[in-house]
C-alpha atoms as an extended CHARMM CRD file, in Angstrom:
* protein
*
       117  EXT
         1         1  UNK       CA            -16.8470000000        6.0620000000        0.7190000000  PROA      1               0.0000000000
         2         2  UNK       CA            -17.5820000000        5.0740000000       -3.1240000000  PROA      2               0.0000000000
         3         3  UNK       CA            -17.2340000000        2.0790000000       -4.4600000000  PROA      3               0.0000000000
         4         4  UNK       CA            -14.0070000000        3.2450000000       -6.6850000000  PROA      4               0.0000000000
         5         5  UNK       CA            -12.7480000000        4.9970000000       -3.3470000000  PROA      5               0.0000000000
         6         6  UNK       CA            -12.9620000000        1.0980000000       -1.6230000000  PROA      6               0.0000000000
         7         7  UNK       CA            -11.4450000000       -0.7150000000       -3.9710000000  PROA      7               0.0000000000
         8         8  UNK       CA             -8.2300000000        1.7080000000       -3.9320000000  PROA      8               0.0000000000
         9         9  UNK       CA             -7.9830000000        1.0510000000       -0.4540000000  PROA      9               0.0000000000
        10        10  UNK       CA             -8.2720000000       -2.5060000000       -0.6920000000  PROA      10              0.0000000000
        11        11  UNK       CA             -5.3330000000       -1.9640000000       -3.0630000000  PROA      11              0.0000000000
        12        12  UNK       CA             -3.3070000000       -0.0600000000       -0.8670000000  PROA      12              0.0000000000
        13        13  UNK       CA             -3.5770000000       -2.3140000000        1.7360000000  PROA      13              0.0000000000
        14        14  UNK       CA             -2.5910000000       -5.2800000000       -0.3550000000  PROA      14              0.0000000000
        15        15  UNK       CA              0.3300000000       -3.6360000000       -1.5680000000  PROA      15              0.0000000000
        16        16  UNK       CA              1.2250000000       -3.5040000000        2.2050000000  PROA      16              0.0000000000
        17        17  UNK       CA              0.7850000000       -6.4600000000        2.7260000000  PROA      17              0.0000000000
        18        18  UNK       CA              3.0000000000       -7.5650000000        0.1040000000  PROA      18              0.0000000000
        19        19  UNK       CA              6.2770000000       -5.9340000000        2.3330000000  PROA      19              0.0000000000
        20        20  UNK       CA              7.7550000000       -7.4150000000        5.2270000000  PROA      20              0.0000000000
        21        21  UNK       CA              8.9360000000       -6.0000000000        8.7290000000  PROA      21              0.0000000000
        22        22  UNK       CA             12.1290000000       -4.3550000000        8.9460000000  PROA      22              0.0000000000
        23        23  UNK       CA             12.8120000000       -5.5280000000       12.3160000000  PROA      23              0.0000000000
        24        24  UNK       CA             11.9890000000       -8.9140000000       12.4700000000  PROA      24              0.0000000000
        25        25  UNK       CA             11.5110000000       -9.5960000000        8.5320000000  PROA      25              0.0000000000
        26        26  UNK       CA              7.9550000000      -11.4110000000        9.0980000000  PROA      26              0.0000000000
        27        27  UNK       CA              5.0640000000      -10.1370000000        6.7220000000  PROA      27              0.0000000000
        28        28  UNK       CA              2.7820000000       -6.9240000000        7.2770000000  PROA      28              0.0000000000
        29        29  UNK       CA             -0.9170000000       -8.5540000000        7.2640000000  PROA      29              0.0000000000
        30        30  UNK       CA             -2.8090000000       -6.0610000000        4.8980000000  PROA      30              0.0000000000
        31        31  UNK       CA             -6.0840000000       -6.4440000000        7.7460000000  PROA      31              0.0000000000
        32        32  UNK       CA             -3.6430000000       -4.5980000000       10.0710000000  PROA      32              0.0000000000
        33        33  UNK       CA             -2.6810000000       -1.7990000000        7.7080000000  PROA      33              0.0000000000
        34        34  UNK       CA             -4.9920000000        1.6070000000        8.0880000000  PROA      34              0.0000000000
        35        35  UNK       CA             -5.3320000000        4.7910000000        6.0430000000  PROA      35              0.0000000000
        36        36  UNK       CA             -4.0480000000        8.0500000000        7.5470000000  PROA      36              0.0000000000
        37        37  UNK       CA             -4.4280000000        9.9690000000        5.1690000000  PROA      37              0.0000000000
        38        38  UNK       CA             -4.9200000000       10.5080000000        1.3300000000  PROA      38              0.0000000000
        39        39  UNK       CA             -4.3450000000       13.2270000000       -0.9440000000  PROA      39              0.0000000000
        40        40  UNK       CA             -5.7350000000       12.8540000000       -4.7570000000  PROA      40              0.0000000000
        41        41  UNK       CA             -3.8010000000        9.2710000000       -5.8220000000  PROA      41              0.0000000000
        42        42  UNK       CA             -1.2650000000        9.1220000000       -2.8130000000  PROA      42              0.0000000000
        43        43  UNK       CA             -2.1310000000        7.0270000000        0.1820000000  PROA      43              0.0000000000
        44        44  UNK       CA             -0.5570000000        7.0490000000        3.4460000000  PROA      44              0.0000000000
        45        45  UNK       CA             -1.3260000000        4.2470000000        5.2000000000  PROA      45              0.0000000000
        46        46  UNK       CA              0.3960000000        2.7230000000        8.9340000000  PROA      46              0.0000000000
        47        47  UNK       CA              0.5700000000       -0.7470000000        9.3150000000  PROA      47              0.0000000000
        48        48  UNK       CA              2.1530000000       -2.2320000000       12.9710000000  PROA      48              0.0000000000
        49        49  UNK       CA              3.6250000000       -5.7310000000       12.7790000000  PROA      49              0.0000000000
        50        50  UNK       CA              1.8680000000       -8.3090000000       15.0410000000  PROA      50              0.0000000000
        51        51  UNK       CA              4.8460000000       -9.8160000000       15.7370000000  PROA      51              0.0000000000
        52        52  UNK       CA              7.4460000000       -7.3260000000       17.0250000000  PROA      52              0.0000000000
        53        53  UNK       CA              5.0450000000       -4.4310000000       17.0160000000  PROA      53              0.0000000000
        54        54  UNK       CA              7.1380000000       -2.2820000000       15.0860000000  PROA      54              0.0000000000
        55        55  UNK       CA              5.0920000000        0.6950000000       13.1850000000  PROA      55              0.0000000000
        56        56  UNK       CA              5.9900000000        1.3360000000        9.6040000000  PROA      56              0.0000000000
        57        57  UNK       CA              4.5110000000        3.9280000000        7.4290000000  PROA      57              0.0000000000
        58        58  UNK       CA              4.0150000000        3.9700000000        3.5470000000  PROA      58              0.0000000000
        59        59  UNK       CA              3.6340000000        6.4410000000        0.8240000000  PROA      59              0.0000000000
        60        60  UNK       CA              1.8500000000        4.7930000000       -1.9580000000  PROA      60              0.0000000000
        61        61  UNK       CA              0.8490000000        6.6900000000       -5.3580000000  PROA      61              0.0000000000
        62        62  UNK       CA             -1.5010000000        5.0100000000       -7.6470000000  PROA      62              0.0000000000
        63        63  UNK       CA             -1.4870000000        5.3920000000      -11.0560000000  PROA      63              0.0000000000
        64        64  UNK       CA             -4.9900000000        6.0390000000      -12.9590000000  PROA      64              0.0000000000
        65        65  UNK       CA             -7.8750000000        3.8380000000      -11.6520000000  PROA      65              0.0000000000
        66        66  UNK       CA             -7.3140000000        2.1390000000      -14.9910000000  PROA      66              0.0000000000
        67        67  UNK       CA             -3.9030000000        1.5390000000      -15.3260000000  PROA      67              0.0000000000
        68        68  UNK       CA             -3.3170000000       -0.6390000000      -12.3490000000  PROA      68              0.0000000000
        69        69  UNK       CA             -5.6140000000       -4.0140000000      -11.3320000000  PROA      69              0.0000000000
        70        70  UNK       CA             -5.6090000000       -5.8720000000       -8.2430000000  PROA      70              0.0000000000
        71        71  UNK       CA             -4.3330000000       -8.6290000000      -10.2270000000  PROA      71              0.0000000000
        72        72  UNK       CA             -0.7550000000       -6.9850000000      -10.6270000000  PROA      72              0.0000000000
        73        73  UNK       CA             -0.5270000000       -5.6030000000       -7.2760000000  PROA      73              0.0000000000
        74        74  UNK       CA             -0.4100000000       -9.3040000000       -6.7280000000  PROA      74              0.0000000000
        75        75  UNK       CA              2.1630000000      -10.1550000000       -9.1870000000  PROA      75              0.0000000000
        76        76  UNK       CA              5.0880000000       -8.2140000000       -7.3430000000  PROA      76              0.0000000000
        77        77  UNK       CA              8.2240000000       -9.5310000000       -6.6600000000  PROA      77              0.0000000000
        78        78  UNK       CA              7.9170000000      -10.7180000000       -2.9080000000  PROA      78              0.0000000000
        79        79  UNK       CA             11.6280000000      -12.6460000000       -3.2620000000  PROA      79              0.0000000000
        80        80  UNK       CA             12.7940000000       -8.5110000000       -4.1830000000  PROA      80              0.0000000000
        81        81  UNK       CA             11.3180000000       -6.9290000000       -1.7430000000  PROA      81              0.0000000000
        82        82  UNK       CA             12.2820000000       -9.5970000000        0.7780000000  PROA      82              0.0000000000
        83        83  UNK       CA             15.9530000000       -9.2330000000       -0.1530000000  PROA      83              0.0000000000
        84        84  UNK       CA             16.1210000000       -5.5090000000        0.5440000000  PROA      84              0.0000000000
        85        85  UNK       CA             18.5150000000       -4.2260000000        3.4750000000  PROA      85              0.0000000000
        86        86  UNK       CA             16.6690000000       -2.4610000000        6.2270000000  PROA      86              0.0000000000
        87        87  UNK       CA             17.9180000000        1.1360000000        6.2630000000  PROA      87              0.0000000000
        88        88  UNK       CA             20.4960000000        1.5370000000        8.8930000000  PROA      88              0.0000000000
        89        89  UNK       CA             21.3440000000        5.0980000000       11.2180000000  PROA      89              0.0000000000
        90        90  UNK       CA             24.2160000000        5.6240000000        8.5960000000  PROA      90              0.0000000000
        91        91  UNK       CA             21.7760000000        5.9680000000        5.3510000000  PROA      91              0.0000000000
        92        92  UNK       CA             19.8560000000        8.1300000000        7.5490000000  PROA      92              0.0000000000
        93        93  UNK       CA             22.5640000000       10.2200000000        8.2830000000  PROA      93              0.0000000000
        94        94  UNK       CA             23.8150000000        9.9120000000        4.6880000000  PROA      94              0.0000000000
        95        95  UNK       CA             20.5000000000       11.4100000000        3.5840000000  PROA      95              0.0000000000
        96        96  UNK       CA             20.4640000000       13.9970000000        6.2880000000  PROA      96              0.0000000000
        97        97  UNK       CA             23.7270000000       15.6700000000        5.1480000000  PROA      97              0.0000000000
        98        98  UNK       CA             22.9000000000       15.0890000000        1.2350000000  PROA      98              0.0000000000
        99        99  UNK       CA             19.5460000000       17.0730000000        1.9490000000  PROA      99              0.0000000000
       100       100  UNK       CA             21.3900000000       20.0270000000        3.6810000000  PROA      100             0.0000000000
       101       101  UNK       CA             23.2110000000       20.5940000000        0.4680000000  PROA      101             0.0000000000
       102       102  UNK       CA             20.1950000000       19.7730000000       -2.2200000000  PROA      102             0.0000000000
       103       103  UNK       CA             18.9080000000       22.7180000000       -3.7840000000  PROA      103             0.0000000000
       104       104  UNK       CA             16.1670000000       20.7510000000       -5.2810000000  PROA      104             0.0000000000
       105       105  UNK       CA             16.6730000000       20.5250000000       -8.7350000000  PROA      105             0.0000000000
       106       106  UNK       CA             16.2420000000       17.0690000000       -9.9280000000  PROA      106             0.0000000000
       107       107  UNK       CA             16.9720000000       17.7140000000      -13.5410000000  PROA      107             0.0000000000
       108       108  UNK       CA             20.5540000000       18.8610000000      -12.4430000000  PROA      108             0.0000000000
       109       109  UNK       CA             20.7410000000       16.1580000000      -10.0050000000  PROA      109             0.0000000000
       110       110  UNK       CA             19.9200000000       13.5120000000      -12.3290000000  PROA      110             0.0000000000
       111       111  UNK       CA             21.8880000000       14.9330000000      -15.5000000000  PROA      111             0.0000000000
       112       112  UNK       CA             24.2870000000       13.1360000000      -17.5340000000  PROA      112             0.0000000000
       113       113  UNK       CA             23.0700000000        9.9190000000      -15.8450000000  PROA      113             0.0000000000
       114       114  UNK       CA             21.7120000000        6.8590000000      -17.9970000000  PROA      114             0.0000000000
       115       115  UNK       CA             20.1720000000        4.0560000000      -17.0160000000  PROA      115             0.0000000000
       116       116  UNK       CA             22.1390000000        2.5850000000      -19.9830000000  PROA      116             0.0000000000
       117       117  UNK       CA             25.1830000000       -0.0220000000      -19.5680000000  PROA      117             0.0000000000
């Protein structure tokens, strides 16, 4: 592995570490996250808690090797991403039935929306 190749990892796995556990909301420790796979500038990496031993999985995509620094990897909100709801059975099942019905175009999807108040 290259040099450039190591240091994206290293990022990957802090950004991991920056999350917390669904189940029992302690943090992920970024030395217990692990690559699965990569493809180009998205990561997949598995990280188990060491607390409740739950497994989570994340898709990360980097931007250009450029564009993003260690430095604000580390300057994400923990306090957001600590206040987020763990998804329940219903949003799963929510999804589910959306997806049945999605013919996959975004641009219709997303039309007439703004992100505008």
């Amino acid at each position: 592995m290259d040099e450039h190749q190591a240091d994206h990892e290293r990022l990957v796995k802090d950004v991991v570490g920056t999350f917390r556990c669904p189940v029992c909301r302690r943090g992920f420790q970024h030395e217990h996250a692990r690559v699965t796979a990569r493809h180009e500038q998205l990561w997949i990496v598995s990280v188990r808690c060491r607390t409740c031993r739950n497994q989570q999985v994340f898709w990360i995509a980097l931007r250009d090797s450029e564009a993003m620094s260690s430095d604000e990897a580390e300057e994400i909100d923990h306090e957001y991403l600590a206040e987020g709801t763990p998804v329940c059975t219903d949003d799963v099942l929510d999804m589910h039935q959306f997806l049945q019905g999605f013919n996959g175009d975004f641009a219709e999807l997303f039309a007439g929306t703004s992100s505008e108040s």
